[in-house]
N, C-alpha and C positions, 0 to 999 in steps of 0.2 A: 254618867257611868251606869248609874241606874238602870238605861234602856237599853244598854249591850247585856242586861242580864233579864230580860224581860222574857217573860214565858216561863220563866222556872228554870232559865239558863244557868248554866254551871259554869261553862268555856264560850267566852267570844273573841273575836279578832276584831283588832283596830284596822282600816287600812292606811295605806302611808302618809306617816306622820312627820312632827321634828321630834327628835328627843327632847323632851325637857328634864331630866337627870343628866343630861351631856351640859360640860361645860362649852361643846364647838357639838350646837345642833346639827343632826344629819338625818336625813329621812330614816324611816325605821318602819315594820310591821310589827304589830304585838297580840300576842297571845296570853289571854289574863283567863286565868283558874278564880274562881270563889269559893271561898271555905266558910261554911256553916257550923255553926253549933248543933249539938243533938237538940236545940228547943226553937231549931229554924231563926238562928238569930245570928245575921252574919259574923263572922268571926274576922274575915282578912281577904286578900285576892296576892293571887301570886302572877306575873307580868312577866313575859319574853320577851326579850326582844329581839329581830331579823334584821340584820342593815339592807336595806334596799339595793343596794349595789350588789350586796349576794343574789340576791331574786332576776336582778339586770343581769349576771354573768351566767344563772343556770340558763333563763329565759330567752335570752337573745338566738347564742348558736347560731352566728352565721345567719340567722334569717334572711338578712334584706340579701344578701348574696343569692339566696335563693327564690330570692323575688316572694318569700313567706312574710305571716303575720301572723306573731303568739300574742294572745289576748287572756288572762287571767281574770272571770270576775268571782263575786263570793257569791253567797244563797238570795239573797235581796238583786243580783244582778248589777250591783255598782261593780265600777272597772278597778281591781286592785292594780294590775299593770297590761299596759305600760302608763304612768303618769304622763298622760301628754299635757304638749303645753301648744303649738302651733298644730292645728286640727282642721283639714280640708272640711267643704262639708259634704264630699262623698265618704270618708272615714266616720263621719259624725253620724249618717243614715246609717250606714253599716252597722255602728258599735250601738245605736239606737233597736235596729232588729234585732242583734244578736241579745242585749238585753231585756228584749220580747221573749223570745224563744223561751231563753233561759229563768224567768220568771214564769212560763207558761211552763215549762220544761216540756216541752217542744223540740230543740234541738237535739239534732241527731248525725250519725256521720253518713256523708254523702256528700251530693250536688246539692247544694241552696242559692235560692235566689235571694239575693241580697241588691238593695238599690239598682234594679235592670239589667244585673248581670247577673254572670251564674258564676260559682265559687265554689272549692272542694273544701270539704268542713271535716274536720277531728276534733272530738271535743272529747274530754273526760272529766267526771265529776269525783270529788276527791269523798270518800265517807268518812274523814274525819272532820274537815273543817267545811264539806261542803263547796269546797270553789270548784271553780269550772274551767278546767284548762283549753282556751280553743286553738288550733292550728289549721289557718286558713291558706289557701292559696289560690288566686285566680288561673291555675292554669297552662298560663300561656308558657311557663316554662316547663312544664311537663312535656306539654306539648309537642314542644319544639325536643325537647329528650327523647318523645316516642318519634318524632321524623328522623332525627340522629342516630336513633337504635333502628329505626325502619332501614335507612341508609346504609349504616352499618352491615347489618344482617344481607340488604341485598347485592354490596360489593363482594361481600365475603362468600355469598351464595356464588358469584358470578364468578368470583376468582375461581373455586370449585369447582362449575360448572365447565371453566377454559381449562382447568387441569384436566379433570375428566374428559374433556372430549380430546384433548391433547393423548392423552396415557390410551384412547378409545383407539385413535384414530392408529397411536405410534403400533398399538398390541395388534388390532385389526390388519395393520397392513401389513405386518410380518407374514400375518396367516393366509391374508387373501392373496397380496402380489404372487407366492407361487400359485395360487389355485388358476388366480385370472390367467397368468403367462401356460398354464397348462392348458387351458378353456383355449384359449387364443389358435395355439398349437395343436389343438385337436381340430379344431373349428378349419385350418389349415392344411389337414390332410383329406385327402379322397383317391378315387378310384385311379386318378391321373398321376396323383402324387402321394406316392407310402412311404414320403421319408420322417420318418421320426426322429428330430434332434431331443434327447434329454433336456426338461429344464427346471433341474432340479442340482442344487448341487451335491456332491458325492458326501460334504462335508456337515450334511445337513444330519438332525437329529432323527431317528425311526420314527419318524408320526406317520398322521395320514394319508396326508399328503404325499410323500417319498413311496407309501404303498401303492398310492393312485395312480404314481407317474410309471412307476414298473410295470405295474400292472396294464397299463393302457401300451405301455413299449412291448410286453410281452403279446398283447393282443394282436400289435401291428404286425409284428415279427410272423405271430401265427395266419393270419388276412394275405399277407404278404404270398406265405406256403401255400395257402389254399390256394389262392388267385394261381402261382406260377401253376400250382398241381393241372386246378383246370381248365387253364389255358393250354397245357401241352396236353392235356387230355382229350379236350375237341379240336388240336392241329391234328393229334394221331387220328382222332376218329374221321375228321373231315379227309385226313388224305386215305383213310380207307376206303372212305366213301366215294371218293375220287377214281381209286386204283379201281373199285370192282365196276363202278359205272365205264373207266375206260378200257376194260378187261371185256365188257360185254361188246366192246364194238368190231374187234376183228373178227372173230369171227364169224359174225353177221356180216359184214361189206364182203368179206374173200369169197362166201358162200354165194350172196348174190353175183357179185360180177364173174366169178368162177361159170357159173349159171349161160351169163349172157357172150361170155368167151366159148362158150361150149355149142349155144349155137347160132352165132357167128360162122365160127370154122366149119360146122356143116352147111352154111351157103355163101360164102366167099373164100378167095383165095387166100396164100399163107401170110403174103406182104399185109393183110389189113389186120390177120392174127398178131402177127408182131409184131402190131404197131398199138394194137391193146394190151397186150401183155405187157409191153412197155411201157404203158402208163400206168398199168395195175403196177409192176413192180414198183414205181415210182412214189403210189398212191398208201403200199404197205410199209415203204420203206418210212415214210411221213407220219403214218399211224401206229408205226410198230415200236417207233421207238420209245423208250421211258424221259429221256432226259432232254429239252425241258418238257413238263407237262403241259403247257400251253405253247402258242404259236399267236405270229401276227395275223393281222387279217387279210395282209396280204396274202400269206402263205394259204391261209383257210380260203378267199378266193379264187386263190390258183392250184386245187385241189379241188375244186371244187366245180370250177371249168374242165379239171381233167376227167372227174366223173359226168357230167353232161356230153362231155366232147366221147368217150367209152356210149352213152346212151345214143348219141346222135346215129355211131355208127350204126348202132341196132337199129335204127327206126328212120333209119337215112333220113330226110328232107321233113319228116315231121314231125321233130322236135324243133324249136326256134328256143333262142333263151337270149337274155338281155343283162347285161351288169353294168351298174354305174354306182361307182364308188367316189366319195373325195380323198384326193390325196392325202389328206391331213389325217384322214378318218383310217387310212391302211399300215399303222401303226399300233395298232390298239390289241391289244394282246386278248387272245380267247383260249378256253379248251379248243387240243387241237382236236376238227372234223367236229367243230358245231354248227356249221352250216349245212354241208353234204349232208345230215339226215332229213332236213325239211325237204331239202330237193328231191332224195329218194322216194321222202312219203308222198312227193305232190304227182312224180311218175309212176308208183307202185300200186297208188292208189286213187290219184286223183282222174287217172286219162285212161284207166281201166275201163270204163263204162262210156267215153263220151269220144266221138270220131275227131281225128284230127284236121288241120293242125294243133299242135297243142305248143303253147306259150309258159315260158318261167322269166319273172322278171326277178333282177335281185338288185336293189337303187338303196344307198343310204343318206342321211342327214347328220351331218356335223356341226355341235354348236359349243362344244369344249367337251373338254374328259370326263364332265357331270351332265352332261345334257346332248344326248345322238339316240340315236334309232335307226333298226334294219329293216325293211319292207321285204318279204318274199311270196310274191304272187303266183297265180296262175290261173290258166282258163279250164280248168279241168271243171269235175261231177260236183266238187265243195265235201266240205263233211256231213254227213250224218246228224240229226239233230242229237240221237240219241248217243251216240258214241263219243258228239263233242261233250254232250254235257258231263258225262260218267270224267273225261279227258280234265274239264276244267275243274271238278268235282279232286280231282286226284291231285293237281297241280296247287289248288287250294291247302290241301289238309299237307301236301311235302313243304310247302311255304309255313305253314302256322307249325309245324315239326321243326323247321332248318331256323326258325325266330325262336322257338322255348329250347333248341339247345338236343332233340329229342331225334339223335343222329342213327339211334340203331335202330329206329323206326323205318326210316329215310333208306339205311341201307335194304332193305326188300324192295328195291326199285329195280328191275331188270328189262333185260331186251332190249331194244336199239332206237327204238320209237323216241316220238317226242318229247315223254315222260323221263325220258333217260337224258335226254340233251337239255332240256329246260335245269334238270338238277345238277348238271355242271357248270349249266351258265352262272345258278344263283350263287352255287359254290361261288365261282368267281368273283363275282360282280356282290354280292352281298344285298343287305335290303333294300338299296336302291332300285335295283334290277325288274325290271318291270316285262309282263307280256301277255299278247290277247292273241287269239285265234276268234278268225271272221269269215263267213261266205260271203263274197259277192256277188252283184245283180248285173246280169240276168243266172249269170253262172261263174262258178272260179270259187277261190277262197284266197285266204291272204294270213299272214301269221307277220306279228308286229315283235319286236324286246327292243329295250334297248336300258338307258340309266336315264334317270330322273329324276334329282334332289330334291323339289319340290311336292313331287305327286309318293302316296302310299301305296302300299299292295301296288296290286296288279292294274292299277287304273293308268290311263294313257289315253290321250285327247287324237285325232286325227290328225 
């Protein structure tokens, strides 16, 4: 007893014991006080006792359930509990360091190595009686807790994550399907096709969208007005431009041939006047009328023979002319009297200067309603270098006019000339319409049109 009071001890603890005051010994801890006299001369000790199976039911708590180990020792490092009795002897190295530690006071909470492994450590030191309460764990069931909450945490993330995109996918679509179905539907319309179906329904809430769809229907509607506006806008202007180009031709033809009836009758008899007169009537009556404004090509070659056949008279035996047409091809609708001006200009001006005979050929080429051409030749003087150029210089800028739409320009085209017949053709025929003017060798000229879906402008191969 002695040495539990060694140091000038006052309070020491026993660790577990048997009672011996008990008649039915039981393990016990005890807590013994010493009382002195005022002359340092022991007086008595007074003794507690703890039944050990108390210290077993604070101490335990489920431990081994948690794969834990509560280790109680005192100030000296001996194990008050758990009293073992069968002791592996990894438990035996264990309780061996931890009783290092704790004599060194060394231990602390954390990771400890203990016997080659590593081990989470809690310890507490009591400042009354000095023990040392340790709570150990290797781990591996925490562990496996942090994979379970890892797990945990990433189902519940993922569930989340399919909710959200679910709720993303359900709100997003409500707002996009109209926008796409509108995108679609604009994407849909063009210059060919302005019909605009609604696709929006009537029943739908004032958002954005419902403004978009009006407003792009309101746009079409305006597109629509514009387009009809200038469309009938360059019909009216093209058939003005039409009316004044064919306004300019009778009077120029009756004048000339009026001319060539005049003196005729002064060197022949009345029968050959009246037999021009009657094809001039025939030739006015052709020209004069408004309805329709074109004619086939038949009719344009046989009006066309009637003014050569009026010239032959005049020039009896030296005019010759030649026409070879394909059937197929005498069908093809022209302004009427676009031939008869080239033949005019090839005798008015071509065989003015150069002694006869003089020759007109007029031959075409048929290879469908997109692709023909008219040759009209002759052996006359040719053009002028200077006059063609100024000619094709002017047939150029009425072409890049009649393509931008720039029809009041177009209208200051007058006179009867080629200039005037070339812009009725293109009236008709549109940009396909194609046409050259050439001299020939050794002499002659030639003037080409026709249509040609392949070739641009005014270009045309031989």
């Amino acid at each position: 007893m002695a040495e539990l009071f060694r140091n000038d001890k006052l309070v020491a603890v026993l660790p577990p014991h048997l009672d011996a005051w008990s008649t039915t010994p039981e393990p016990v801890i005890s807590v013994v006080r010493k009382f002195s006299t005022p002359y340092s001369t022991d007086f008595g000790m007074v003794e507690i006792q703890l039944p050990y199976r108390s210290l077993e039911q604070i101490a335990t708590i489920h431990s081994q359930s948690f794969d834990k180990k509560i280790y109680i020792f005192n100030a000296d490092g001996e194990l008050i509990f758990p009293v073992l009795t069968n002791t592996s002897a990894h438990d035996m190295n264990t309780l061996k360091q931890l009783k290092q530690h704790i004599r060194e006071k060394t231990l602390s909470n954390g990771v400890l190595n203990l016997d080659g492994g590593s081990s989470l450590i809690s310890a507490y030191t009591s400042n009354y009686l000095n023990w040392t309460t340790v709570l150990m764990d290797d781990g591996v069931t925490l562990q496996q807790n942090l994979r379970n909450y890892r797990l945990t945490l990433l189902m519940i993330g993922l569930l989340i994550l399919f909710a959200v995109v679910i709720i993303y996918h359900y709100a997003i679509g409500r707002l996009i399907k109209p926008l796409l179905t509108l995108t679609r539907t604009v994407r849909s319309v063009s210059l060919n096709n302005l019909t605009f179906s609604p696709v929006i329904e009537e029943n739908r809430d004032y958002d954005e969208i419902m403004i978009l769809n009006r407003s792009f229907e309101k746009m079409i509607d305006k597109l629509k007005l514009a387009i009809n506006t200038e469309y009938e806008s360059r019909i009216r202007s093209i058939e003005a431009n039409y009316s004044a180009l064919q306004a300019q031709i009778n009077p120029h033809f009756l004048f000339n041939t009026l001319n060539v009836i005049a003196v005729h009758c002064e060197e022949t008899d009345s029968m050959v006047a009246a037999d021009m007169c009657y094809r001039l009537s025939e030739m006015m009556r052709y020209s004069g009328s408004s309805s329709p404004p074109t004619a086939t090509l038949a009719d344009e070659i046989k009006y066309s023979i009637y003014y050569l056949e009026l010239m032959k008279l005049h020039y009896d035996e030296s005019l010759l002319y030649q026409v070879s047409i394909p059937d197929e091809m005498t069908l093809l609708h022209f302004p009427k009297l676009s031939l008869q001006p080239f033949v005019e200009n090839a005798i008015n001006h071509g065989f003015d200067t150069c002694l006869p005979p003089w020759h007109i050929e007029i031959d075409g080429q048929f290879h469908g309603l997109s692709d023909w051409c008219i040759r009209i030749k002759d052996n006359g003087s040719g053009f002028a270098a200077e006059p063609l150029e100024e000619l094709r210089n002017a047939i150029s800028a009425y072409r890049d006019n009649f393509m931008e739409g720039k029809l009041v320009a177009n209208l200051q085209v007058s006179g009867m000339g080629i200039l005037n017949t070339y812009a009725r053709l293109l009236t008709q025929f549109g940009e396909d319409f194609y046409f050259d003017m050439t001299n020939l060798e050794p002499k002659g000229s030639q003037i080409v049109f026709g249509v040609r879906t392949t070739k641009e402008g005014n270009d045309i191969s031989s």
